[in-house]
C-alpha positions as MATLAB code, in Angstrom:
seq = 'XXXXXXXXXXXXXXXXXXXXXXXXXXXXXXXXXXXXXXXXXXXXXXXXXXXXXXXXXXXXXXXXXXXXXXXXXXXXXXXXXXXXXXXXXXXXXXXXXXXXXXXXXXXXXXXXXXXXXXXXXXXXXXXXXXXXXXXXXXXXXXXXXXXXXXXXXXXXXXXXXXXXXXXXXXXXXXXXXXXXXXXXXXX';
ca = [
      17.705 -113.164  210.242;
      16.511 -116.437  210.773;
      16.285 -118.916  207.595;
      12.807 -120.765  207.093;
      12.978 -123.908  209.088;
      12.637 -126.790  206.507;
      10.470 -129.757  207.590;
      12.857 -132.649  207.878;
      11.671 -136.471  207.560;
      12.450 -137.967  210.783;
      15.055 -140.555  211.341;
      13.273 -144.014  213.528;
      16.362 -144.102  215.237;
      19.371 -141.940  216.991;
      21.625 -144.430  215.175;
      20.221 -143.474  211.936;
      20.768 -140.013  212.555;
      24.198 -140.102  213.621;
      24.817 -141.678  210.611;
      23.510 -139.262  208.862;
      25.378 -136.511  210.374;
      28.495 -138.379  210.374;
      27.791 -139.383  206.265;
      27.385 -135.459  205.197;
      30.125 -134.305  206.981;
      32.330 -137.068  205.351;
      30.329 -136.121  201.997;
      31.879 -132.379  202.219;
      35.107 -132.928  203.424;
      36.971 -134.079  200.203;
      34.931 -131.641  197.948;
      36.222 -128.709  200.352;
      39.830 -129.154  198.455;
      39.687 -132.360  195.989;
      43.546 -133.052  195.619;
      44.384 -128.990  196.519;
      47.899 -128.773  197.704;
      48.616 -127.386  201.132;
      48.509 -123.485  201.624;
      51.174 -121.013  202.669;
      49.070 -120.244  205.532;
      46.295 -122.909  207.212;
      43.843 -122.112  208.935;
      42.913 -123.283  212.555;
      39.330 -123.950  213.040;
      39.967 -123.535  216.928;
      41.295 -120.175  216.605;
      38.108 -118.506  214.444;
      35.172 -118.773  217.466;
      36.795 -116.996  221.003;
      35.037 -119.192  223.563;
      33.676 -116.217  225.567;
      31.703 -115.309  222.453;
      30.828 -118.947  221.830;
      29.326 -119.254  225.237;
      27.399 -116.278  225.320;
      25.604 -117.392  221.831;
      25.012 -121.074  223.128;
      24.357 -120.235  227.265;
      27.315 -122.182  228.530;
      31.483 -122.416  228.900;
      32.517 -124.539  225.660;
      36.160 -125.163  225.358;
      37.543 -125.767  221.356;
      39.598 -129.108  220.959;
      41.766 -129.539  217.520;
      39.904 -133.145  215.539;
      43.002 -134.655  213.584;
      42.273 -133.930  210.174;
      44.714 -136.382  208.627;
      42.086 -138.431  207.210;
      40.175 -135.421  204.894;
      43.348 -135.837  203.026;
      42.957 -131.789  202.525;
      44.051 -128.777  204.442;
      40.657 -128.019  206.216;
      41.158 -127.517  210.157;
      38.434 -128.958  212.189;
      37.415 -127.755  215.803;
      34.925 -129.543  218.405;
      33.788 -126.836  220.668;
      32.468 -129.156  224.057;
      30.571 -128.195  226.306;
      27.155 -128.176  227.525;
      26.293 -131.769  227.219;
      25.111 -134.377  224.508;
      24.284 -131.650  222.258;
      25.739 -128.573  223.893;
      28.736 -128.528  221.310;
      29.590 -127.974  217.880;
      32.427 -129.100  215.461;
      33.919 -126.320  212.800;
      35.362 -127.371  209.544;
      37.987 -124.465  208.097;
      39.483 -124.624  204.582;
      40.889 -122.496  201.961;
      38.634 -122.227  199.431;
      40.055 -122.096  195.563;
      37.827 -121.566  193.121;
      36.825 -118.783  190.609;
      33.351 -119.367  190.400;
      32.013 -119.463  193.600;
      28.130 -119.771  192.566;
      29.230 -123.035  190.684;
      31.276 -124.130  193.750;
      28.364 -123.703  196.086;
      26.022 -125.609  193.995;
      28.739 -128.797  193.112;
      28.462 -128.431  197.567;
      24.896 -128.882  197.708;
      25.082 -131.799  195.055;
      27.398 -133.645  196.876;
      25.539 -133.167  200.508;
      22.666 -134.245  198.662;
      23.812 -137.196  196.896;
      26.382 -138.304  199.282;
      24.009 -138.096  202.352;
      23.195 -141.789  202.747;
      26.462 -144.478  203.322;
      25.927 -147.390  200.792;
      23.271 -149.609  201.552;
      21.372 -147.446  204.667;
      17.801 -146.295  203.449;
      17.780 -142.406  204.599;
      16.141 -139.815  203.633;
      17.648 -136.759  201.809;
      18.409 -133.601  203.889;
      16.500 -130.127  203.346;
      19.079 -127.338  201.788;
      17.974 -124.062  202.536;
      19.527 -120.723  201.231;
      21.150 -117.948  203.234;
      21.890 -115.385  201.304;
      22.593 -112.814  204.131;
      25.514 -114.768  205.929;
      29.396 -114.537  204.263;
      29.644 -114.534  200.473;
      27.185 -117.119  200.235;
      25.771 -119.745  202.713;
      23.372 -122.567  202.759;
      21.682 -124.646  205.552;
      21.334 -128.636  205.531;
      18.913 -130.038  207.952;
      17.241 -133.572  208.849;
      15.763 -134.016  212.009;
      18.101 -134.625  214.275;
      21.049 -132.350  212.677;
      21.898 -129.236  211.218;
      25.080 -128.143  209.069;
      25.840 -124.421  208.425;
      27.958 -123.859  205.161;
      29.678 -120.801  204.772;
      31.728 -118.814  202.045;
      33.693 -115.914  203.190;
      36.871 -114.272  202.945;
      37.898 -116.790  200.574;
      37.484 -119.609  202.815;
      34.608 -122.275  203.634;
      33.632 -123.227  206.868;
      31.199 -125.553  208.053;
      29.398 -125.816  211.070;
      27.680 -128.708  212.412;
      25.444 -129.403  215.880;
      23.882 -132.751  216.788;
      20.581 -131.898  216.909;
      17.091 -130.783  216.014;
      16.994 -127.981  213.975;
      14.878 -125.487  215.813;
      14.914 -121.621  215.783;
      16.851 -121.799  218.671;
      19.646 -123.989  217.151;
      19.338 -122.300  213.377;
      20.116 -118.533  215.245;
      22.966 -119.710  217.408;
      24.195 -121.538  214.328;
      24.052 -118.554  212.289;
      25.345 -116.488  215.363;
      28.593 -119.015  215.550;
      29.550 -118.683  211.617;
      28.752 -114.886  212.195;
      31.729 -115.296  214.751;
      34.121 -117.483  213.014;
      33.620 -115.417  209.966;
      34.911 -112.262  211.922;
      37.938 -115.336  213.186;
      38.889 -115.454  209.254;
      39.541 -111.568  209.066;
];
């Protein structure tokens, strides 16, 4: 099922929207696990998405590469799957998720991707959140123009996907397609 494309305001510039991207992901990343101590057993964001499947979703050979962490100052895993180009990739985020409400953890998410979206000082606009309730335990899309971010709950666990580009129907279904995979990766 694809989720109703939100219309995005569009960024004047690539640099605007790669600052963008790179601002939301940075938004999530210490709200994943704020201050959570390690776990037993972490999770490897390279391991969840076999690149056969991968590259029959996106129409081309990716191959995952392990993104040092370190500076999340959490446990979350993160993954660049190259390949394809520019925009031919993706980059997985993987992280135990602790909390016993998960409605009220999903919506402290989509407060911080909405309020954290911009760095200090650099006018741009807020991204779209769309709903999914179909995919995982619960799932919601962020989009601006030039981006898209897939966040996932399932098996105890968040992931988040992210692609450099337009969000199309094209790019929404292989996003949804890739969690679809990883989440079967957390099993």
């Amino acid at each position: 099922m694809t989720a109703k494309i939100p219309q995005p305001v569009p960024l004047r510039s690539p640099l605007a929207a790669a600052a963008l991207g790179a601002s939301l992901l940075l938004a999530v990343l210490p709200a994943v696990l704020p201050g959570a101590p390690a776990a037993a057993a972490a999770l490897d964001a390279c391991s969840l998405v076999d690149p056969a499947a991968a590259a029959k979703i996106l129409g081309h050979p990716v191959t995952p590469k392990p993104v040092d962490s370190a500076a999340a100052g959490n446990d979350a895993s993160l993954c660049s799957y190259q390949g394809g180009g520019l925009h031919g990739g993706f980059l997985l985020i993987a992280a135990p998720l602790r909390a016993d409400d998960l409605a009220a953890t999903v919506d402290a998410q989509k407060k911080s991707v909405l309020e954290d979206s911009a760095p200090p000082g650099v006018p741009l606009p807020k991204p779209t959140i769309v709903d999914l309730p179909d995919l995982g335990d619960a799932a919601f899309l962020v989009t601006t123009d030039d981006n898209l971010q897939l966040h996932v709950f399932a098996a105890g666990d968040k992931l988040v996907l992210d692609r450099n580009l337009a969000p199309s129907p094209a790019a929404i279904d292989q996003a949804e397609a890739l969690a679809r995979a990883a989440i079967k990766g957390l099993k």
